[in-house]
N, CA, C, O and CB atoms as a CASP TS submission, in Angstrom:
PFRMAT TS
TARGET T0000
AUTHOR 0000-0000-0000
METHOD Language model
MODEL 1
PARENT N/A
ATOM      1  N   UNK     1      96.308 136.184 105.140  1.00  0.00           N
ATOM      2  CA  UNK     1      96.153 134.993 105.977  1.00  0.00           C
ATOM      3  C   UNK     1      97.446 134.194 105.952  1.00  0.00           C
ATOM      4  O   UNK     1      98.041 134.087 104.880  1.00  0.00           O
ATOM      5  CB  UNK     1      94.959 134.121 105.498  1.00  0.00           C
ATOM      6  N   UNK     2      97.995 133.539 107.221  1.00  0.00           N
ATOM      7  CA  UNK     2      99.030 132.932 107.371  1.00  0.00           C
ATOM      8  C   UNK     2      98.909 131.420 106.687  1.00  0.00           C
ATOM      9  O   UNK     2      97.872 130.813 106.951  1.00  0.00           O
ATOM     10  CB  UNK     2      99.310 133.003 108.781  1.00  0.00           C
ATOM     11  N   UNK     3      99.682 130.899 106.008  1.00  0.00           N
ATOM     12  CA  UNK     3      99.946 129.650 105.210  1.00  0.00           C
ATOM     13  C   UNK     3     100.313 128.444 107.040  1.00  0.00           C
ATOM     14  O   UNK     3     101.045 128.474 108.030  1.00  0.00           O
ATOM     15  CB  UNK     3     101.791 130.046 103.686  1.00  0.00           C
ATOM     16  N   UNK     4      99.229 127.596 106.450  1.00  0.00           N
ATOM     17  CA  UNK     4      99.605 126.734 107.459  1.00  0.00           C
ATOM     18  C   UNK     4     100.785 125.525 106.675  1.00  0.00           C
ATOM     19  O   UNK     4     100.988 125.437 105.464  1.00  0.00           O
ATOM     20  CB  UNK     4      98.076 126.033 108.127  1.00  0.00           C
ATOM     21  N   UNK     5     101.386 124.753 107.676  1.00  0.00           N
ATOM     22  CA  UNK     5     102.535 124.103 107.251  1.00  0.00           C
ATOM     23  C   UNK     5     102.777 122.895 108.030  1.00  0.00           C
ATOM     24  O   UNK     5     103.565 123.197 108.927  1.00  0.00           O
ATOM     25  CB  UNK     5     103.652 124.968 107.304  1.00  0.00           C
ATOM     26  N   UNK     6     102.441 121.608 108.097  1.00  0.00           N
ATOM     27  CA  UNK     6     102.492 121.203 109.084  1.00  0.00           C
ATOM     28  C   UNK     6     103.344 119.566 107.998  1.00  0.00           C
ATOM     29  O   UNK     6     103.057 118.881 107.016  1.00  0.00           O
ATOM     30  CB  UNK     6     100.863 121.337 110.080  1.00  0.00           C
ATOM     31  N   UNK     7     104.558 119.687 109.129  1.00  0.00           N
ATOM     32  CA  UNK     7     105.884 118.823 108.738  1.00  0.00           C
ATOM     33  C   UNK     7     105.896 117.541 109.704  1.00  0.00           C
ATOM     34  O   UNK     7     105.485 117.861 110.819  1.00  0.00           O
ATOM     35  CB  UNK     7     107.410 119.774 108.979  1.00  0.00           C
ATOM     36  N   UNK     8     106.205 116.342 109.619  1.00  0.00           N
ATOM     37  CA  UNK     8     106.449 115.466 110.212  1.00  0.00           C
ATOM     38  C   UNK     8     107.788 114.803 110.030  1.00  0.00           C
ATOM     39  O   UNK     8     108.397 114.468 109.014  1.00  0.00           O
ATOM     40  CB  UNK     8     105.541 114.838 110.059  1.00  0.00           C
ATOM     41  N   UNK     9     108.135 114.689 111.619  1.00  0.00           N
ATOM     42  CA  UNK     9     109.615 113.953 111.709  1.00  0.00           C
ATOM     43  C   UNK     9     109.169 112.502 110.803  1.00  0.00           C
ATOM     44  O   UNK     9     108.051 111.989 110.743  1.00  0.00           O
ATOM     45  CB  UNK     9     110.233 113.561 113.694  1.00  0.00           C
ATOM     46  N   UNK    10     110.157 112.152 110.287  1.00  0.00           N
ATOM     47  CA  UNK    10     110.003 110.938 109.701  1.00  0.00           C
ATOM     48  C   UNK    10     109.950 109.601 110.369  1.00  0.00           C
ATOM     49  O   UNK    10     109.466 108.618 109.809  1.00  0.00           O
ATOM     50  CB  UNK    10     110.873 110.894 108.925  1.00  0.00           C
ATOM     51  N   UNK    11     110.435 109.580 111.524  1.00  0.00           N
ATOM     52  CA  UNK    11     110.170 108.684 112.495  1.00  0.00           C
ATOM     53  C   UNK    11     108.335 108.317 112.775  1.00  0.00           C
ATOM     54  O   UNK    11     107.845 107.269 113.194  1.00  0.00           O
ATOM     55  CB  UNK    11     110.949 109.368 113.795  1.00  0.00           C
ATOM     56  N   UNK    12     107.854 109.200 112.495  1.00  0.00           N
ATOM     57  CA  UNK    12     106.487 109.248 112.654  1.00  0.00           C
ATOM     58  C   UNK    12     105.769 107.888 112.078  1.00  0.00           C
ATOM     59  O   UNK    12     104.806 107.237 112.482  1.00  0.00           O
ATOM     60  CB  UNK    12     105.988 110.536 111.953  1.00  0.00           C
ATOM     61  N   UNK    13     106.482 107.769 111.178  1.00  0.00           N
ATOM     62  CA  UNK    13     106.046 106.547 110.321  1.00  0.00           C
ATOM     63  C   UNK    13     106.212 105.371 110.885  1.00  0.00           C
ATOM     64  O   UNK    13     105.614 104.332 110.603  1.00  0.00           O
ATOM     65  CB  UNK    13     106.698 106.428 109.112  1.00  0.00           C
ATOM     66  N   UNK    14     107.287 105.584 111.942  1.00  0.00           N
ATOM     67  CA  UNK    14     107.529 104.075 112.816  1.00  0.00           C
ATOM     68  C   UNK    14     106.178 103.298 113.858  1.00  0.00           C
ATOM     69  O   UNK    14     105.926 102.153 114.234  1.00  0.00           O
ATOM     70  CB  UNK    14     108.917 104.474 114.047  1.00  0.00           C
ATOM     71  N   UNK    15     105.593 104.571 114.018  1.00  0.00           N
ATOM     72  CA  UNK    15     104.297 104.224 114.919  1.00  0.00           C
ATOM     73  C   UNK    15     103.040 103.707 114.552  1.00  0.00           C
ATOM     74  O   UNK    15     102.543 104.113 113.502  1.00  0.00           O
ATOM     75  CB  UNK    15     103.895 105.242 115.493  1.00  0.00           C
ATOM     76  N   UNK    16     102.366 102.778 115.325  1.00  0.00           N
ATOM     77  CA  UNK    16     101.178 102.065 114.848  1.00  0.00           C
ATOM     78  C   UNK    16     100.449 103.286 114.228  1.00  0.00           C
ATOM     79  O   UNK    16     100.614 104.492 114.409  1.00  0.00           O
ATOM     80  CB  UNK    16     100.299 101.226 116.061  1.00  0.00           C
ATOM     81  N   UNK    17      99.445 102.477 113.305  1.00  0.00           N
ATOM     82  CA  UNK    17      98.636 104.127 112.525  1.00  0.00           C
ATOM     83  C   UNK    17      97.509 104.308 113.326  1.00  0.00           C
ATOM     84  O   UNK    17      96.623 104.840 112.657  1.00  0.00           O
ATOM     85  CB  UNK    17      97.933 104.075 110.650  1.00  0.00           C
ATOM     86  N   UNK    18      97.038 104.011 114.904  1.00  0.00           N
ATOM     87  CA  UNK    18      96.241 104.612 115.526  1.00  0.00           C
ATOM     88  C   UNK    18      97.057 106.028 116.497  1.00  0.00           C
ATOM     89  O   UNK    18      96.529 106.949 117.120  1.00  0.00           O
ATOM     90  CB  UNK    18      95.521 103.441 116.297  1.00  0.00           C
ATOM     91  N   UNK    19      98.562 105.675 116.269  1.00  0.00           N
ATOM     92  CA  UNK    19      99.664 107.120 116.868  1.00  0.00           C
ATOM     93  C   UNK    19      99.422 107.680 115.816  1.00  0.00           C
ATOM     94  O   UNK    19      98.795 108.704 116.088  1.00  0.00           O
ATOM     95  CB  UNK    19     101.502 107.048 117.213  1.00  0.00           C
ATOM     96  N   UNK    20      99.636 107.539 114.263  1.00  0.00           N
ATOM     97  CA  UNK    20     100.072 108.136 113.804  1.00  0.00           C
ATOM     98  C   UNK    20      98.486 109.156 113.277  1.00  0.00           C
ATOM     99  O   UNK    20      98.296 110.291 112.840  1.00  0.00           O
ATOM    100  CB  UNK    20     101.087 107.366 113.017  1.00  0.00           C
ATOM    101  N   UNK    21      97.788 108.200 113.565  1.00  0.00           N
ATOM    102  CA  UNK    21      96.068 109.303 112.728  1.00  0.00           C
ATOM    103  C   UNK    21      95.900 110.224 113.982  1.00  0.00           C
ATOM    104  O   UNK    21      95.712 111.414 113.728  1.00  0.00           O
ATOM    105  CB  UNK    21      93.927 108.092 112.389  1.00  0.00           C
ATOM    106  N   UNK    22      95.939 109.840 115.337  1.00  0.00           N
ATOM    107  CA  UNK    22      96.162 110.811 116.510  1.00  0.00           C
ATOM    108  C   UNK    22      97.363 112.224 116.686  1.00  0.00           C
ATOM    109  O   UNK    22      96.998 113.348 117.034  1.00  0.00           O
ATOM    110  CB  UNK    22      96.507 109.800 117.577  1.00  0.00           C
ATOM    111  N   UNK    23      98.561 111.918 116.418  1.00  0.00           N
ATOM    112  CA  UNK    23      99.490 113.052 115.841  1.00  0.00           C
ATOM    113  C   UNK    23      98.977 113.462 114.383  1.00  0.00           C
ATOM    114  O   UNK    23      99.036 114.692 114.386  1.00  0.00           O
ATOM    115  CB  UNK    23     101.121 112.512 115.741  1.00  0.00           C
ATOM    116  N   UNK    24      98.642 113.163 113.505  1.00  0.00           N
ATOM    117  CA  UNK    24      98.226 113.805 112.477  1.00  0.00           C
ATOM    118  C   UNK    24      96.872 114.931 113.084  1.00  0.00           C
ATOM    119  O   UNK    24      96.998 116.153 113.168  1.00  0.00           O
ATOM    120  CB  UNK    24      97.821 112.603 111.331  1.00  0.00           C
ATOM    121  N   UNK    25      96.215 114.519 113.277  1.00  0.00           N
ATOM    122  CA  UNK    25      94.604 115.093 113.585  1.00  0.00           C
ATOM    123  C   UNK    25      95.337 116.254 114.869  1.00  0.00           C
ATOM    124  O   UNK    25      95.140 117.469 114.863  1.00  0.00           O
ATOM    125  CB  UNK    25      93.073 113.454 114.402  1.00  0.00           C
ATOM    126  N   UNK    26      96.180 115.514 115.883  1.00  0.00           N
ATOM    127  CA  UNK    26      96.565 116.771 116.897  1.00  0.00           C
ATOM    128  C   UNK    26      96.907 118.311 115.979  1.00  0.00           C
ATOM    129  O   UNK    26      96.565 119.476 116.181  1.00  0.00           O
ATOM    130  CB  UNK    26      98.180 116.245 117.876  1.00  0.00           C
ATOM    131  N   UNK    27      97.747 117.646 114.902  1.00  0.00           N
ATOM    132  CA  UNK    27      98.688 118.974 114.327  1.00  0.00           C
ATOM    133  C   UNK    27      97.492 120.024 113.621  1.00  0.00           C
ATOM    134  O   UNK    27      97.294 121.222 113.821  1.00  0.00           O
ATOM    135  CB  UNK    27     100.065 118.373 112.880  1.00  0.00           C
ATOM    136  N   UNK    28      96.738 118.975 112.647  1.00  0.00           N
ATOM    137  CA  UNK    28      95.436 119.495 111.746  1.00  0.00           C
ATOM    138  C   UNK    28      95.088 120.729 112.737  1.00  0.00           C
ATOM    139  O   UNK    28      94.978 121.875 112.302  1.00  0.00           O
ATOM    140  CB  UNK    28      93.937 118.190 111.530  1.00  0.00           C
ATOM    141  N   UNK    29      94.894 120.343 114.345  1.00  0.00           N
ATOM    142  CA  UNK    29      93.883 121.218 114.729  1.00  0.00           C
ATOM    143  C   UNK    29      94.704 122.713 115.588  1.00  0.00           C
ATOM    144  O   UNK    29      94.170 123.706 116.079  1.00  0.00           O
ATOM    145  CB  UNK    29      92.762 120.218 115.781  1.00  0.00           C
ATOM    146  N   UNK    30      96.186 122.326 115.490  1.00  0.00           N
ATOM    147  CA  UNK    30      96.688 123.758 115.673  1.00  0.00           C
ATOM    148  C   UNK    30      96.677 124.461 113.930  1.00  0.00           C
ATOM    149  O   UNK    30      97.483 125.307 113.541  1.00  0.00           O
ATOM    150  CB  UNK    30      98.510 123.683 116.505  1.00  0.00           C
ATOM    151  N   UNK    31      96.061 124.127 113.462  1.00  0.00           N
ATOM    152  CA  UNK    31      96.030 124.994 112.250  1.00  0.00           C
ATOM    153  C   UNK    31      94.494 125.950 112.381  1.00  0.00           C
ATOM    154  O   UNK    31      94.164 126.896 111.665  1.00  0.00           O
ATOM    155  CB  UNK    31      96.102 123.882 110.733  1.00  0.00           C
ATOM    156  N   UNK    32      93.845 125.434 113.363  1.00  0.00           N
ATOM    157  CA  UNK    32      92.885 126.648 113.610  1.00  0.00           C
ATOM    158  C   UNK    32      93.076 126.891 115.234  1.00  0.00           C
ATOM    159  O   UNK    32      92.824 128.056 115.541  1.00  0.00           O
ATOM    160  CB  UNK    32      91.122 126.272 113.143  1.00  0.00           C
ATOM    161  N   UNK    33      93.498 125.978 116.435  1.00  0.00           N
ATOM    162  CA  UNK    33      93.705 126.723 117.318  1.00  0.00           C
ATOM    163  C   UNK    33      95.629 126.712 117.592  1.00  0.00           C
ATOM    164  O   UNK    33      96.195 125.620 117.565  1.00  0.00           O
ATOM    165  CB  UNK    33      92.658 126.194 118.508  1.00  0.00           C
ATOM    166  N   UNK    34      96.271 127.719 117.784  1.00  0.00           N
ATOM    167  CA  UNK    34      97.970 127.470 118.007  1.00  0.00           C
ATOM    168  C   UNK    34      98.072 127.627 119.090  1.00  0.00           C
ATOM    169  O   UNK    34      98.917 128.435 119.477  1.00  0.00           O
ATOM    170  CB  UNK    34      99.056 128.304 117.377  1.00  0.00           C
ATOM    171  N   UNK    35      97.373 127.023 119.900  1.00  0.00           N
ATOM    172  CA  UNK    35      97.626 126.554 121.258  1.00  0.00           C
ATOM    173  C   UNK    35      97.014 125.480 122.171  1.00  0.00           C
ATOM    174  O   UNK    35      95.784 125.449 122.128  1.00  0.00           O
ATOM    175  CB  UNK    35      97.501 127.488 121.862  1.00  0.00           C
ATOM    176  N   UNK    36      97.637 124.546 123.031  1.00  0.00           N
ATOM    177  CA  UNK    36      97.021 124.262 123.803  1.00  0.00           C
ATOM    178  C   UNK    36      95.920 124.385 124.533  1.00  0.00           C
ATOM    179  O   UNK    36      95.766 123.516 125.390  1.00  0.00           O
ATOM    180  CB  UNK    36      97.442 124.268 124.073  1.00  0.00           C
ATOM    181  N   UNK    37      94.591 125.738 124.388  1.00  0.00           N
ATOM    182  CA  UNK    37      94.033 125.732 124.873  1.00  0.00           C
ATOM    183  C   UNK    37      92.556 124.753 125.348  1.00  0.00           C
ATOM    184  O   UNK    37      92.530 123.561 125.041  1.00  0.00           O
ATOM    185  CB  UNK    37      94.239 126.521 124.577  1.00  0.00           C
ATOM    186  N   UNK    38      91.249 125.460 126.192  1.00  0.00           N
ATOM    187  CA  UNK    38      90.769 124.992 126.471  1.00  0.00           C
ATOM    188  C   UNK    38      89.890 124.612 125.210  1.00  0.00           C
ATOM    189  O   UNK    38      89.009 123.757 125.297  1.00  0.00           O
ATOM    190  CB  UNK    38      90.566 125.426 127.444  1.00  0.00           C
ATOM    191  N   UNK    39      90.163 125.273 124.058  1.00  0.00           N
ATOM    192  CA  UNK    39      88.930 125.361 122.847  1.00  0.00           C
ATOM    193  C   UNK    39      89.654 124.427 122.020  1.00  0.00           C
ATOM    194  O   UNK    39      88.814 123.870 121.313  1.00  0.00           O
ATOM    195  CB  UNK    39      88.540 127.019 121.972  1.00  0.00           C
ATOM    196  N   UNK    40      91.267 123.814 121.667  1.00  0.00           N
ATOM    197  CA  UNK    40      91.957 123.621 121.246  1.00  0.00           C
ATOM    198  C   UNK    40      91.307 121.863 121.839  1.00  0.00           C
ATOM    199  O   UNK    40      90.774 121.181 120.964  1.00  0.00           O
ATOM    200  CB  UNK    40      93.200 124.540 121.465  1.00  0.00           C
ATOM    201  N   UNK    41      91.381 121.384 122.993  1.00  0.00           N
ATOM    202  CA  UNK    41      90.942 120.521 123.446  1.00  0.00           C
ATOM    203  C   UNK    41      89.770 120.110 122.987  1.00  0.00           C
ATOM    204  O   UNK    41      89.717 119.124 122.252  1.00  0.00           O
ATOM    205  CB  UNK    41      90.986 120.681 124.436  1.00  0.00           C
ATOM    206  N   UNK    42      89.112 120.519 123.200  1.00  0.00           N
ATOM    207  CA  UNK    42      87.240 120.908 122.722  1.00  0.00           C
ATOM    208  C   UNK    42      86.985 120.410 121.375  1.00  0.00           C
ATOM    209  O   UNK    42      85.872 120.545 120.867  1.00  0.00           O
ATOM    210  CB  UNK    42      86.759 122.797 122.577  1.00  0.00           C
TER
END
């Protein structure tokens, strides 16, 4: 099984923490879908 890894620019920290729990949670969920898709959305 592939090691997930998920890095943040440090700038990240500059953003209110309703950006930053929204980019966090986006990345979380390419760790089970790695793509944009329609299930990825879902």
């Amino acid at each position: 099984m592939k090691e997930n890894k998920i890095e943040f620019h440090p700038r990240c920290m500059e953003f209110s923490p309703a950006v930053a729990d929204y980019i966090i949670v986006h990345e979380l969920c390419h760790t089970v879908h790695k793509d944009h898709s329609k299930a990825f959305w879902s």
